[in-house]
DOVEXLUM-386252 format. One record per residue: residue number from 1; residue in one letter; x, y, z of N, C-alpha, C in turn. Coordinates in steps of 0.2 Angstrom, whole numbers. Each point is the difference from the previous one (the first is absolute). Layout:
BEGIN
resi	resn	n.east	n.north	n.up	ca.east	ca.north	ca.up	c.east	c.north	c.up
NUM	a	X	Y	Z	X	Y	Z	X	Y	Z
...
//
This chain:
BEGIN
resi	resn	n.east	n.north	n.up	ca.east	ca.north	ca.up	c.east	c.north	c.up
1	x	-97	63	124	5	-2	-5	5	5	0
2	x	5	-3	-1	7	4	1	4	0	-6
3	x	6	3	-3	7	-1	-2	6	2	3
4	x	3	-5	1	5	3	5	6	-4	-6
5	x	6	5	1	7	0	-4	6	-4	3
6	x	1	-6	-2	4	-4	5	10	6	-1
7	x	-1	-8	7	7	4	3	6	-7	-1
8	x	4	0	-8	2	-4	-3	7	-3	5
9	x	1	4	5	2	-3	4	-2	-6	7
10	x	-7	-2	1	0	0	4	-5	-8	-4
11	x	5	-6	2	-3	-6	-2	-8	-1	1
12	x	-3	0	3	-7	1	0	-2	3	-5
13	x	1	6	-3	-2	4	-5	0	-4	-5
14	x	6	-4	-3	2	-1	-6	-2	-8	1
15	x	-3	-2	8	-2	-7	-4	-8	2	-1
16	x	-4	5	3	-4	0	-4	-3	3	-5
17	x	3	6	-5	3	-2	-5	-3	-7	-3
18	x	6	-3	1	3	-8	-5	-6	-3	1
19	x	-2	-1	7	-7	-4	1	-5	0	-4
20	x	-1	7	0	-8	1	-4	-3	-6	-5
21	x	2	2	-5	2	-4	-7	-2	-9	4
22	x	3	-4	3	1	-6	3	-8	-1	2
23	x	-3	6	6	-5	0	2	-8	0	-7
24	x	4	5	-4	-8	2	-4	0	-6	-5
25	x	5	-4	-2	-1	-3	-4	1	-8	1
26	x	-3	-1	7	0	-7	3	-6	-3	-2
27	x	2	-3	-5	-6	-10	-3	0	5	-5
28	x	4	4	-5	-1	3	-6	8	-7	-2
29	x	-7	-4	-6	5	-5	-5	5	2	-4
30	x	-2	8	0	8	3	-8	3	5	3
31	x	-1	1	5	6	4	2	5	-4	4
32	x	6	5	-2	8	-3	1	3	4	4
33	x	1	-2	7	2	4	6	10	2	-3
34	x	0	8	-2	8	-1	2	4	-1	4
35	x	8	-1	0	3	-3	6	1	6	5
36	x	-3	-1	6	-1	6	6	8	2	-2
37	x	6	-3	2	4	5	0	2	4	-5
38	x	-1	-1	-7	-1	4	-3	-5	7	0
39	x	-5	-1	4	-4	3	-1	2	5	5
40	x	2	-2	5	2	4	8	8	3	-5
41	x	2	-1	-3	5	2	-2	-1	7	-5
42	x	-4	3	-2	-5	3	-4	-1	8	7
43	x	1	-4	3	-3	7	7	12	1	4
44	x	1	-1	0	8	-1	1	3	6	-3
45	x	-3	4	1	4	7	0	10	1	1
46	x	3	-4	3	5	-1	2	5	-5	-7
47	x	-4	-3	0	2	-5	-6	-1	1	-6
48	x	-7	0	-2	-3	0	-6	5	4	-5
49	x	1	1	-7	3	6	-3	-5	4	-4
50	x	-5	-2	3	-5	7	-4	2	5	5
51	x	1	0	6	-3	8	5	8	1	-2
52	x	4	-1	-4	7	3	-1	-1	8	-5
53	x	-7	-3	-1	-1	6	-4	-5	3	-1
54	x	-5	-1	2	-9	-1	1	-1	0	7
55	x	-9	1	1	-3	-1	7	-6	-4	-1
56	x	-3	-3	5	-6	-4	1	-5	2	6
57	x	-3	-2	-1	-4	-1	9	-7	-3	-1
58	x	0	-4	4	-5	-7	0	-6	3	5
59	x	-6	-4	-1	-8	3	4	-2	-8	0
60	x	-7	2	7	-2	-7	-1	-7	6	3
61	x	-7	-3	-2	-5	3	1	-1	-6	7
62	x	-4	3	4	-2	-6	5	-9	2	5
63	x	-2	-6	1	-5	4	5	-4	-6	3
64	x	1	1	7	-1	-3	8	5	-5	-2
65	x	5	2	-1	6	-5	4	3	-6	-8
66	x	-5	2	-5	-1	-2	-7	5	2	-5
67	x	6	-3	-3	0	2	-7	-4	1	-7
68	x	0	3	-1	-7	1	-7	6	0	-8
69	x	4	3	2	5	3	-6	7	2	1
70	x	2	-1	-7	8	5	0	1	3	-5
71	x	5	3	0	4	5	-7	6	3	1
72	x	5	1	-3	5	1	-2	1	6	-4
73	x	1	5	3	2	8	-4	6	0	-2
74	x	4	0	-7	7	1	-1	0	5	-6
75	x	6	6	3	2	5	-2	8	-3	-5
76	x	0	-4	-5	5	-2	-5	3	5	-2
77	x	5	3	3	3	7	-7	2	-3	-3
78	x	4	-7	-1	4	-2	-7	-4	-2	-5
79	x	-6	-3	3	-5	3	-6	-3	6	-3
80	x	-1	6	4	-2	5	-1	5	4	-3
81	x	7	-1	1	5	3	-4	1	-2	-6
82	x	-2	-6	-1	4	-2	-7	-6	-1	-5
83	x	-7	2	3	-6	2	-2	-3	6	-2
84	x	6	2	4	-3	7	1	-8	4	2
85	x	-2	-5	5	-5	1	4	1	2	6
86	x	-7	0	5	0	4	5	-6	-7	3
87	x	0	-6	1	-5	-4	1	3	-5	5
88	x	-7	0	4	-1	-5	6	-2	-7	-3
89	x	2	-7	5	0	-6	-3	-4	-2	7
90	x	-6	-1	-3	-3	-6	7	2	-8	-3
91	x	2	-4	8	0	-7	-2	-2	-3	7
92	x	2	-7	-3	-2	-4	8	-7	-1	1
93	x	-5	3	-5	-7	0	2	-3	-5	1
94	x	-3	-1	7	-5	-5	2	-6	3	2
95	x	-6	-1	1	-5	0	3	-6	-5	-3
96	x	-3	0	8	-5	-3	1	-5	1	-3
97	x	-5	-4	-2	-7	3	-1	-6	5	1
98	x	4	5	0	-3	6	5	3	8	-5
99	x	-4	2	0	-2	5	-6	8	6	4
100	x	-7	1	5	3	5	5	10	0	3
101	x	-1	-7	0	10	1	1	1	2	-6
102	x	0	-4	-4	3	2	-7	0	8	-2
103	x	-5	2	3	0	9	-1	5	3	5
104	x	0	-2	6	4	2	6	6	-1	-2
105	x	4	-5	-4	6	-2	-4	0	6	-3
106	x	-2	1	-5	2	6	-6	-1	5	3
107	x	-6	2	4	3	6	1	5	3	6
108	x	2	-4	2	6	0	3	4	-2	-3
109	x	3	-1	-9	3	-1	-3	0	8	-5
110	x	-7	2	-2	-1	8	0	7	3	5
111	x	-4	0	3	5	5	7	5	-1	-1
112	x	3	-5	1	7	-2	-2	5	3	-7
113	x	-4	-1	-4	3	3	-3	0	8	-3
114	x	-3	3	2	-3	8	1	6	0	6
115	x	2	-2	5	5	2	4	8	-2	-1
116	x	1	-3	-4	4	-1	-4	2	2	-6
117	x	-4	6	-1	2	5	-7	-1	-4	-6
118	x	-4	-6	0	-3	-4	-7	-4	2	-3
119	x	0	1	-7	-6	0	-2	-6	-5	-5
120	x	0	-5	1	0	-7	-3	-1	-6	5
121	x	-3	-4	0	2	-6	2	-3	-7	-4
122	x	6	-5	-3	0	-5	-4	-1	-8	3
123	x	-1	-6	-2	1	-6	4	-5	-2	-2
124	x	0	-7	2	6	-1	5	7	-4	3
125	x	4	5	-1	8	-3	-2	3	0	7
126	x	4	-7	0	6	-1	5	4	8	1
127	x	5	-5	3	6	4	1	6	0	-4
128	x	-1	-5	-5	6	-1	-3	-5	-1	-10
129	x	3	2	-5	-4	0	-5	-7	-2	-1
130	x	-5	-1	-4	-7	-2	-1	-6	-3	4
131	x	8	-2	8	-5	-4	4	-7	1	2
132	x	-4	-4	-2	-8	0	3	-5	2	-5
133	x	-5	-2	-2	-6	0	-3	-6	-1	3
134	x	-5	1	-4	-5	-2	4	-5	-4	-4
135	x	0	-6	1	-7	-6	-5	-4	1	0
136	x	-5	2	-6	-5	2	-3	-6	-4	-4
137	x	6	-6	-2	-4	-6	-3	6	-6	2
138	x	-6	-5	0	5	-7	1	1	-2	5
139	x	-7	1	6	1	1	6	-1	-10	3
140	x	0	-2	-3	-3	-9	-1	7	-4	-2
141	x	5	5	-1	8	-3	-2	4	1	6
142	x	5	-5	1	6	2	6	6	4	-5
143	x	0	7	5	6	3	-4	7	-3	-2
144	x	4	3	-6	4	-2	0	9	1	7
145	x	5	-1	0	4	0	4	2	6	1
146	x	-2	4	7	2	7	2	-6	4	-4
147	x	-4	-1	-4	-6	4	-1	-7	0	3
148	x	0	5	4	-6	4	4	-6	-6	-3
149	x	-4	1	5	-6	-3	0	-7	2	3
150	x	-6	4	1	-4	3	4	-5	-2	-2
151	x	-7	2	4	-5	0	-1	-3	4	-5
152	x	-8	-4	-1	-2	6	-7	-1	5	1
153	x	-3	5	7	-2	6	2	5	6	2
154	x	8	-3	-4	5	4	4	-1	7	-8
155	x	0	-3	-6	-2	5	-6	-5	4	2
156	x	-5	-2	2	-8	5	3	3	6	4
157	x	5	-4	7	2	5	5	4	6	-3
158	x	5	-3	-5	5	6	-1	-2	4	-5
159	x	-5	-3	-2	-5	7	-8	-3	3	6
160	x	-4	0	5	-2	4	3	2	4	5
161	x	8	-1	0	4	5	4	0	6	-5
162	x	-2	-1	-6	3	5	-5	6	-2	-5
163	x	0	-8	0	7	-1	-7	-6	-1	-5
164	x	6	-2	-5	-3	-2	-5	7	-3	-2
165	x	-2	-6	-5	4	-5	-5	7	5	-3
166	x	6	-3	0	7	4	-2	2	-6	-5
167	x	0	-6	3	0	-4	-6	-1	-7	1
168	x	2	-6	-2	-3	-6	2	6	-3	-3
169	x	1	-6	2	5	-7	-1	-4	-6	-1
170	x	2	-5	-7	-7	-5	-1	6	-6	3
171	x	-3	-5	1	5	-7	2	-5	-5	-5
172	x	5	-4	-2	-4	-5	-5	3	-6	1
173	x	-2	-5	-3	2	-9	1	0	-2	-7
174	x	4	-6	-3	-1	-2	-4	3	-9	0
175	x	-4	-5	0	3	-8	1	6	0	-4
176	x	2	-5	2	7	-4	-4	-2	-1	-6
177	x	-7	-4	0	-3	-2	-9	-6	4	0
178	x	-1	2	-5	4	-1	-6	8	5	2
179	x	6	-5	-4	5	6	0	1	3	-5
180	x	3	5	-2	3	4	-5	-2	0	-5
181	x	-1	2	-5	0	-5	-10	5	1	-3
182	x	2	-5	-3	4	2	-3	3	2	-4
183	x	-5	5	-5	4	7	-2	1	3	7
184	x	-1	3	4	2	6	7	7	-3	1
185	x	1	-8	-1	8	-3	3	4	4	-8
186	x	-4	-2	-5	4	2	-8	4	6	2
187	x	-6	5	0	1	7	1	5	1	6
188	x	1	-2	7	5	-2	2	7	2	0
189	x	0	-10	-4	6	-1	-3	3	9	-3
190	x	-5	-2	-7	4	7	-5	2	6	3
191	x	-4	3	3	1	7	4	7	-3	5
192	x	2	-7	2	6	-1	4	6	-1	-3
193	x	0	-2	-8	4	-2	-4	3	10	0
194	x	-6	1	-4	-1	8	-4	3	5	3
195	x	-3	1	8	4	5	3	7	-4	7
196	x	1	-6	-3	7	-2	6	-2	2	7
197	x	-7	-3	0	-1	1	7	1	-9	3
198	x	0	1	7	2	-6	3	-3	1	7
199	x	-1	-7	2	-4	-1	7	6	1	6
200	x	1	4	5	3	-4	5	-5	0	5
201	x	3	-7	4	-3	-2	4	7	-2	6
202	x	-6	-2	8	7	0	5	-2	-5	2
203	x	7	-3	4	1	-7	4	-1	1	8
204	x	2	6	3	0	1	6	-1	6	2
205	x	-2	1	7	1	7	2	5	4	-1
206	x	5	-2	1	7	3	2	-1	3	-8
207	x	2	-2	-7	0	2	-5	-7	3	-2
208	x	-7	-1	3	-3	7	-2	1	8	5
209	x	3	-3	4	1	6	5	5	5	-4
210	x	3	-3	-4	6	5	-2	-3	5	-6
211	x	-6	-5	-3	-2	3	-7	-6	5	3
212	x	-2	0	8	-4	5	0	0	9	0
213	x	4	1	1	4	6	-3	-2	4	-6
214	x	2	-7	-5	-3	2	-6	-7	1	-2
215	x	-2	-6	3	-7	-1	1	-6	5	0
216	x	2	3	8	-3	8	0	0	5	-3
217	x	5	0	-4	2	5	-3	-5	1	-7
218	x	1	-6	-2	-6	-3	-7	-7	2	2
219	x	-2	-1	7	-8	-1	3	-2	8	1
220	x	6	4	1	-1	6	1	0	4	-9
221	x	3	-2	-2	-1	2	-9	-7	-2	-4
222	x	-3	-5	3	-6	-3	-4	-6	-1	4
223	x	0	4	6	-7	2	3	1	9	3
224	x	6	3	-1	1	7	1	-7	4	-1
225	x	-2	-2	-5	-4	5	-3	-8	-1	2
226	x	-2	-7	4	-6	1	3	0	6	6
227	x	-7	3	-1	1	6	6	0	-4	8
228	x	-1	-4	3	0	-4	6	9	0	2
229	x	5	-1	-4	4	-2	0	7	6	2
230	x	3	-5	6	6	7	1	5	-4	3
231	x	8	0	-1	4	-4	0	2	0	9
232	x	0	-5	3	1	-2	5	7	2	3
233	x	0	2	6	11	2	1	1	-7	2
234	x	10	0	-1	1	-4	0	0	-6	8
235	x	-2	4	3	-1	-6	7	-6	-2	-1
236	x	-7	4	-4	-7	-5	-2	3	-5	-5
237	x	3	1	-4	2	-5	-4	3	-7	2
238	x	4	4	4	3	-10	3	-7	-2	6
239	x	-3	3	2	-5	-4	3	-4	-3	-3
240	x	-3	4	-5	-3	-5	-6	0	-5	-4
241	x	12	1	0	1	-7	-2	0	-5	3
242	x	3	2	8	-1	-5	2	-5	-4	2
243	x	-6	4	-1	-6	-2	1	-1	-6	-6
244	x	0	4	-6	-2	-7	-5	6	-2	2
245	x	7	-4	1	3	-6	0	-3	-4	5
246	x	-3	3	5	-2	-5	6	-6	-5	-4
247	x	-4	3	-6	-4	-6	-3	1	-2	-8
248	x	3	5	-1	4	-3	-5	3	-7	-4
249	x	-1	-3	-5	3	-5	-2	4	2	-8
250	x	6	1	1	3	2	-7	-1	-1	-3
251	x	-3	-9	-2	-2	-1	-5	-6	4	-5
252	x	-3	4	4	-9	3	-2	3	7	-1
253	x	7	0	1	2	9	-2	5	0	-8
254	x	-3	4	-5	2	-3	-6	1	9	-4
255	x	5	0	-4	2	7	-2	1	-1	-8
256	x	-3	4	-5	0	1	-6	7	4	0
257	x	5	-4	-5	7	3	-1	-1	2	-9
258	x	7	6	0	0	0	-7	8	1	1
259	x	4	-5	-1	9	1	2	1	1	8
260	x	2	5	2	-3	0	8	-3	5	3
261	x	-3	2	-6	-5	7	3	-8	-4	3
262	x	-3	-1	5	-6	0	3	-6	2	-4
263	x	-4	-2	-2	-7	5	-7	-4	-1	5
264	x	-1	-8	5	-7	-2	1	0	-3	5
265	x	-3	-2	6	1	-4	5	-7	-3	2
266	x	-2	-4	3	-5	-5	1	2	-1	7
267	x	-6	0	8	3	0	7	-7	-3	0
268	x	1	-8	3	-6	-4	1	2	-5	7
269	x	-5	-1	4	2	-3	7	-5	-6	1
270	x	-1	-6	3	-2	-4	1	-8	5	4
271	x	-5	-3	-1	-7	4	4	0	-4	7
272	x	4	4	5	0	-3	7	-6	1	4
273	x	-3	3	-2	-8	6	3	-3	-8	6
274	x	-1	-6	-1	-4	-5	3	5	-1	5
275	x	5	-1	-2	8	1	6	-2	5	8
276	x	0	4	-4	-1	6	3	-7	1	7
277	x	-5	-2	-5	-6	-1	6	1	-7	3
278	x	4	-4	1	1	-3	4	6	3	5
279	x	2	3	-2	5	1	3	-1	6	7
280	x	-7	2	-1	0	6	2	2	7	5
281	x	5	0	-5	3	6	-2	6	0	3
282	x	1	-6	3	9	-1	3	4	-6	-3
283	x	5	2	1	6	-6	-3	1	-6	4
284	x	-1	1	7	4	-3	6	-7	-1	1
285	x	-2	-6	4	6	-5	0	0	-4	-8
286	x	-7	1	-1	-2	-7	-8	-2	5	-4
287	x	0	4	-2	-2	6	-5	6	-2	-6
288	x	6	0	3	6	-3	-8	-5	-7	-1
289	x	-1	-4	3	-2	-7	-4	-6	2	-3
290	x	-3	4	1	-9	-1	-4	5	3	-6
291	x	4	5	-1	1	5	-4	5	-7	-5
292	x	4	-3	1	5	-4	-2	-6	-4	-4
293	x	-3	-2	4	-7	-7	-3	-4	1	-5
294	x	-2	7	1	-3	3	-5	4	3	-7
295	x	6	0	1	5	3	-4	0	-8	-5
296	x	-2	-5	3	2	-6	-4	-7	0	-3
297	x	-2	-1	1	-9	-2	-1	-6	5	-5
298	x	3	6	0	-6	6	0	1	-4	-11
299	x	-7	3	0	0	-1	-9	0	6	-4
300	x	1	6	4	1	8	-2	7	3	0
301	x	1	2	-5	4	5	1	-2	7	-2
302	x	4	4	4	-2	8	-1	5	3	-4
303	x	-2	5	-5	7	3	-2	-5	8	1
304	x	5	-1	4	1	11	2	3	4	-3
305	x	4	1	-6	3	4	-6	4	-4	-5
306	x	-4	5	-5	1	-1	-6	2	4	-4
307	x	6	2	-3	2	7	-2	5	-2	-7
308	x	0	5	-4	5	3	-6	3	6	0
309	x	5	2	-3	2	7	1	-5	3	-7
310	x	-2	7	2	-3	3	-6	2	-2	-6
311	x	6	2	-2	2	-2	-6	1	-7	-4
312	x	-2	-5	3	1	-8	1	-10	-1	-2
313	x	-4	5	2	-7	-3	-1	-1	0	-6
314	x	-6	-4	-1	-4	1	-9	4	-4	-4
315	x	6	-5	2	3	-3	-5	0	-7	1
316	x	-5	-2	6	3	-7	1	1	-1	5
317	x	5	2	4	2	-2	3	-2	-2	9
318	x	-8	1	0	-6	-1	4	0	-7	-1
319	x	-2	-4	-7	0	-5	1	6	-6	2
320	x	6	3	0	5	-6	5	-1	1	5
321	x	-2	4	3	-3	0	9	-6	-4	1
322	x	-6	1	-5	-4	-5	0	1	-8	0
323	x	4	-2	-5	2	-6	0	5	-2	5
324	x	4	3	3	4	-1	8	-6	-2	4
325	x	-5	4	3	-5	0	4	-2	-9	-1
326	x	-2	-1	-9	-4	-7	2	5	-6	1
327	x	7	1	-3	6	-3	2	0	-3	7
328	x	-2	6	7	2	1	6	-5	-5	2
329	x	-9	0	-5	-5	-2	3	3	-10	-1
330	x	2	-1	-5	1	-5	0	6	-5	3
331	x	7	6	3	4	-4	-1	-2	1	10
332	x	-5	1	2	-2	-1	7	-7	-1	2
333	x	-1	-3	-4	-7	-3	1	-7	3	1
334	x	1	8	-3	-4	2	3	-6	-1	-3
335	x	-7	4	1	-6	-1	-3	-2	6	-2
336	x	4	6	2	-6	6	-1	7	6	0
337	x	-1	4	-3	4	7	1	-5	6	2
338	x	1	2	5	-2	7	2	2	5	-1
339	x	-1	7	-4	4	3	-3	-2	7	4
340	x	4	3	4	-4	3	7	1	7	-2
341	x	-6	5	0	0	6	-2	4	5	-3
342	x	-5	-1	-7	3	3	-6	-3	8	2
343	x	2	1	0	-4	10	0	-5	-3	-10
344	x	-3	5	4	-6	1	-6	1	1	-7
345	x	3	9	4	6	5	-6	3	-4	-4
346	x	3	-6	1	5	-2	-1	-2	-5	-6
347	x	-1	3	-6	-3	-2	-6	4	-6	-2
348	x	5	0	-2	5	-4	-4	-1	-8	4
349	x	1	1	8	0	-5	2	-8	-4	1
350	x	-4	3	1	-7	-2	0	-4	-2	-5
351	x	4	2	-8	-1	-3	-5	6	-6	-2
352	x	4	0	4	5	-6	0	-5	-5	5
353	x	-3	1	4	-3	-7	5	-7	-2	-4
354	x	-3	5	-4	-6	-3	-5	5	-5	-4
355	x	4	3	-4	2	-4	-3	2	-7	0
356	x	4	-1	7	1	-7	2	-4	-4	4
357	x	-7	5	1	-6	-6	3	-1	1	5
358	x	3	7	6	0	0	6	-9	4	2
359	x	-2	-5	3	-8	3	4	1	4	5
360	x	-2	7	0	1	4	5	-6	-5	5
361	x	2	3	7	-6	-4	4	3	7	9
362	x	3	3	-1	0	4	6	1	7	-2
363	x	1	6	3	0	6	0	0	3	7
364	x	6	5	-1	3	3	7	0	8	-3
365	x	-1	3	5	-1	7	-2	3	7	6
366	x	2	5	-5	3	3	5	-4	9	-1
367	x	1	4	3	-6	3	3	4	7	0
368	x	-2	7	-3	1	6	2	-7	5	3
369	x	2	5	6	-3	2	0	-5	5	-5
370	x	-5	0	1	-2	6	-7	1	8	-1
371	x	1	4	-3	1	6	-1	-6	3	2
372	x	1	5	4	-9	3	3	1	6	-6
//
């Protein structure tokens, strides 16, 4: 058994890499293959705009000719800087059922960062903001869109490298019916009379594209203060836009106004996940049609942020994002809302999903190494 450091130039490397994942989780019902080019897009040194400011370097464990594993070592300084840390980020984590790779991964992940003048290693995070978790409970569900999905033995392996638990994200569901009660709509109204707040809502892309700007601006004011969090430069940010407008439907993007200042925004996408594993893992040639068919049909939808500015909370103003949400479920037929990882920490919001009925039913978690 070996680990050997790929060479991100040399396409063999990087498709096996991509591979792994495809192979370990062949005739797994809930996993959701990402799209290979994005994925290979991820090792693109040349292109990507994380290495504009940061480093990576990618490992696959292997033995008699065998992939067993991978992992991902990233040295983030725009997170260490604006955190003022000195910490390694392992991601990309795969492995097979086998005790021994997974140790072969970390500690070649050890090393890595002892050689890199780190002292810390946290994950498991992308390359670009909070990307990556690792499921813990709710292994019998198909993940949500763009969220990780692994076996149950992947927690056993990384407690026995030496983490332990940094913090955990819950994902909940809640039907269409029962909707709302009617005092929650009362309440509502008043706090929208009371504080001249107003919904806006978009018709097309081209008109939310102008409002993203702002957008960010708000999502960096009203999650700044979780420690995971560190503002993305500006060439991450247009990737990311342009990412959510590729599934995006304006309709499911909705912004609490008070005259034309931004308080609150709501970012909800049809649940393409079924799309997806049919499509596996390419566009071309029939990957858009599973993904377009599914976009008609699915009875989910996910909403992936839900924010206030600080001084906009404790008034209300949580419940007209609530009632947009079952607005969306109704005025699109859906049957179900997923409300896709709430951080824990995150009090206010996680007594706002008891409140409206939301059943947690999954948990993804993210991992520090321990203090000796």
């Amino acid at each position: 058994m070996r680990v050997r450091q790929l060479d991100t130039t040399r396409k063999r490397d990087v498709r096996q890499f991509v591979a792994f994942p495809f192979d370990l989780y062949r005739g797994c019902a809930q996993w959701v293959p990402p799209l290979v080019s994005s994925a290979k897009a991820v090792m693109n040194r040349r292109k990507h705009p994380y290495y504009r400011h940061s480093t990576a370097d990618f490992f696959v464990v292997e033995s008699e000719g065998q992939t067993l594993g991978r992992i991902a070592m990233l040295n983030n300084r725009n997170y260490n800087d604006y955190r003022g840390r000195n910490t390694a980020f392992f991601g990309y984590f795969e492995v097979a059922e086998d005790i021994e790779a997974a140790r072969a991964l970390f500690d070649t992940a050890l090393a890595w960062t002892k050689a890199n003048g780190l002292t810390g290693i946290i994950g498991p995070r992308g390359l670009i903001g909070v990307d990556g978790s690792v499921l813990v409970e709710g292994f019998e569900h198909r993940p949500a869109l763009a969220i990780t999905y692994n076996y149950p033995y992947y927690d056993t392996f990384i407690k026995d490298a030496g983490f332990e638990k940094d913090t955990d994200y819950l994902s909940g569901y809640r039907p269409l019916h029962p909707l709302l009660s009617e005092r929650f709509h009362l309440i509502a109204d008043t706090v929208r009379k009371r504080r001249k707040f107003w919904v806006k809502t978009f018709g097309s892309k081209a008109e939310l594209r102008q409002w993203i700007p702002h957008i960010v601006e708000v999502h960096h004011q009203a999650f700044s203060q979780l420690h995971s969090y560190y503002p993305p430069s500006p060439a991450e940010t247009k990737l990311i836009i342009d990412s959510l407008l590729t599934i995006a439907d304006p309709r499911l993007i909705k912004l609490v106004m008070q005259g034309e200042k931004i308080v609150g925004f709501l970012f909800a996408y049809h649940d393409l996940s079924a799309g997806l594993q049919k499509a596996k893992g390419r566009l071309w040639p029939w990957g858009w049609y599973h993904l377009l068919r599914e976009r008609g049909q699915t009875e989910w939808v996910n909403v992936s942020a839900v924010g206030l500015l600080p001084e906009h909370r404790g008034v209300g103003a949580n419940t007209l994002l609530y009632t947009e949400i079952e607005k969306s479920l109704c005025q699109f037929g859906f049957k179900y809302v997923d409300m896709v990882q709430i951080n824990e920490d995150n009090i206010n919001s996680v007594s706002d999903m008891k409140n409206i009925g939301v059943r947690w039913y999954k948990r993804h978690r993210h991992y520090r190494l321990k203090r000796e």
